[in-house]
N, C-alpha and C positions, 0 to 999 in steps of 0.2 A: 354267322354264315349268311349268305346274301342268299334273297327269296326269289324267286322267278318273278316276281314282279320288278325287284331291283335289279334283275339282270337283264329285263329288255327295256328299263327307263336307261340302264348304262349304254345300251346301243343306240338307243334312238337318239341319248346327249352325243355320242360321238362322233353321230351321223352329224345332228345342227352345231356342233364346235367346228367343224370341218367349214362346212359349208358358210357359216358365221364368219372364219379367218379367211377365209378365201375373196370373201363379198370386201372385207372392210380393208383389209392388209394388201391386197395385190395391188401391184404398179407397173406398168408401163414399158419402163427401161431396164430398169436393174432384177434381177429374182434375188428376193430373202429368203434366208434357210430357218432364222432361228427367229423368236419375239420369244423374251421372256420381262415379268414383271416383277417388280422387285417390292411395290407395294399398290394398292388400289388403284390410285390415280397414272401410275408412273412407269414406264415397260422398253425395255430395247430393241431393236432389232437391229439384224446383221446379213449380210449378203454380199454379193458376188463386187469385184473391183473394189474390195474394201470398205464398203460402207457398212458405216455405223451409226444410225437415227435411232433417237430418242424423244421419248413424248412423256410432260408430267398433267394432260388433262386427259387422261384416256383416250387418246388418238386423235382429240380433236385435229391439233395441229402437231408438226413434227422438226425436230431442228435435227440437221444433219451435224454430226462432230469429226473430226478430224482422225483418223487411224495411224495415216503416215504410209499406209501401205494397200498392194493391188491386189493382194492376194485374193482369193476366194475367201471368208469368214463361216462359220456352219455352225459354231455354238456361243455359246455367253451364259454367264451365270453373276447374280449379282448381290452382296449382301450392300447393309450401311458401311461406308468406308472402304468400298472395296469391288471392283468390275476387272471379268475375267472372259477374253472372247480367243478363240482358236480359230486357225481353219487348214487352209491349203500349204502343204511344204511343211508341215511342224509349225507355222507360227504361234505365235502366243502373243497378246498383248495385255499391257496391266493398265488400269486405272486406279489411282488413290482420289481422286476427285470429282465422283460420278461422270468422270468419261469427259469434264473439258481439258486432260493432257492424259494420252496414250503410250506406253513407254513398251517398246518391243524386247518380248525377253527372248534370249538365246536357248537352246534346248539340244537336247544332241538327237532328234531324230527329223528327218525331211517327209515323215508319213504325214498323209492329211489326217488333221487332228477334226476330230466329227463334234464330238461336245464335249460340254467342263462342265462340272457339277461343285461349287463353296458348298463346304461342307462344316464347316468352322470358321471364326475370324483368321487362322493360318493355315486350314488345310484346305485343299481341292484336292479333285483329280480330273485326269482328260482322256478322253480315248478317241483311238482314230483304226486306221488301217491297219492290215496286216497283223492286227490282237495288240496292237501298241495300245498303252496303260502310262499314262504318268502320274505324278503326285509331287507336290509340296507340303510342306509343314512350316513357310514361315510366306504365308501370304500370296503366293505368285512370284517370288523373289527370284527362286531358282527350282528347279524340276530333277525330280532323278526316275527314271524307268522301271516300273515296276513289273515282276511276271504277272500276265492274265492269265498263261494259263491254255491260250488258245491263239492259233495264229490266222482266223479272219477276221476280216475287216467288223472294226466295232462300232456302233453308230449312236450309242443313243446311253447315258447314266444318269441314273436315279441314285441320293440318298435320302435315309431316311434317319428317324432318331437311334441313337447308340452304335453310328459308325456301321452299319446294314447300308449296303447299297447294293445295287445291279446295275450289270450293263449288257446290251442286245448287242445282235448284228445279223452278220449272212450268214447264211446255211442253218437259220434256227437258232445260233447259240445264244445263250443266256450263262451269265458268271456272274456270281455272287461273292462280298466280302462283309467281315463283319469286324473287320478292325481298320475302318476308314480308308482304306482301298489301299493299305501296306501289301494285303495276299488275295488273292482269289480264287474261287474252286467254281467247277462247271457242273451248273445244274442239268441234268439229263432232259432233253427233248427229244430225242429219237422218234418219238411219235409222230412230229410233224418235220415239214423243211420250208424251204423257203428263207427270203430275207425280211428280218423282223426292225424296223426301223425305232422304233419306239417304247421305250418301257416305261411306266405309271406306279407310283407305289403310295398308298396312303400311310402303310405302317407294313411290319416285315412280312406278316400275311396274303394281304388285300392286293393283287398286283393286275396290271392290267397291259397288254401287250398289243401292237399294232405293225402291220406289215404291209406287204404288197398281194395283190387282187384280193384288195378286204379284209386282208386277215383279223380278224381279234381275236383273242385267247384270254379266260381270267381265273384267276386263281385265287384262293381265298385261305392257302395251307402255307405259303411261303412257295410251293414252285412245285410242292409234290405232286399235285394231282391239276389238271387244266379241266375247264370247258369254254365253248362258245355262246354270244349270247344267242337267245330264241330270238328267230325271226329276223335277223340281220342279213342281209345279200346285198355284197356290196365290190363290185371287181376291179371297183378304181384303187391302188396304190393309199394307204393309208400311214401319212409321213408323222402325226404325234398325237398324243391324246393325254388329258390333263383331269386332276381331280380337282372338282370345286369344290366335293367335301366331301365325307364317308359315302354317299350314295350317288351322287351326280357330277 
């Protein structure tokens, strides 16, 4: 169980992560939705007109790659051998070659797709709008529609070890699977509302939620019981938030 001590060091990281990606990440011309890392030195990001930039010295510098497409982008997810980024219209695009050849895969739905979370060398999954869920099982190849479960807009999925994952969105919801996002079931939040942008999970316990005018939310039972951390006031829109390890 996390100590009051650990629960205002979690606010106060999420406050300087924020503020950190803001200072070093923002640019000029295009808005990025999504930077994820794939290892220490090495990290993608994605955003609006289809851009796709990548950096393997920690941001020093950044080489822009080729998508093929104008869409809006809004997630990615990356393991070894294998780059997964969604965004605007259903798109989907696959890399097998850390992203220098982009191949658009067809999908049967035109909802914006918000994020994708590898979950295995063959499985993802993607969620987007309107409680849209996808899944594969043979890499990014092909996609079939899974039920969420829930029909708002979905933004934000986490997995974690043994096929446990979550996904957020509007109106508060949260849905959880535990067999690699084949099914899903909706964990009750009625307590609160609002749009939750972001979900954190170090293991199926430990979870950590982020929304709009400040919201955070953390739970340490799997989703049974929430609190807030101490001492946090914060009314700006809060778009992700990331573990660096069990505590910070």
């Amino acid at each position: 169980m996390l100590t009051i001590t650990n629960r205002i060091s979690f606010a106060v990281m999420i406050s300087a992560i924020i503020l950190f990606t803001s200072a070093i990440f923002s640019q000029p011309s295009v808005n990025e939705h999504s930077i994820k890392f794939s290892d220490v030195t090495t990290a993608t990001l994605v955003g609006e007109d289809g851009i796709i930039m990548k950096t393997t010295n920690n941001g020093t510098t950044w080489d822009e790659q080729t998508s093929g497409v104008t869409n809006v982008l809004y997630g990615n997810s990356h393991i070894t051998g294998l780059s997964l980024v969604v965004g605007e219209n259903g798109v989907i695009l696959r890399s097998s070659d850390g992203g220098i050849n982009w191949e658009y895969i067809e999908v049967s739905t035109l909802d914006h797709l918000r994020d994708v979370e590898i979950v295995s060398s063959t499985v993802a999954a993607a969620c987007g709008d309107n409680g849209t869920m996808l899944l594969t099982t043979d890499a990014g190849i092909s996609w079939t529609e899974t039920a969420s479960g829930v029909t708002t807009n979905l933004n934000d999925i986490k997995f974690v070890s043994g096929g446990i994952g979550y996904a957020t969105g509007d109106n508060a919801v949260l849905i959880k699977t535990t067999n690699s996002g084949s099914s899903w079931a909706e964990i009750d939040m009625s307590f609160t509302n609002g749009k939750i942008n972001a979900v954190e999970a170090i293991d199926e316990n430990n979870l950590i939620l982020v929304g709009e005018m400040g919201k955070v939310l953390l739970s340490n039972d799997g989703g049974s019981s929430w609190y807030a951390p101490m001492g946090l006031s914060y009314e700006t829109d809060l778009n992700h938030v990331v573990f660096l390890d069990a505590f910070t």
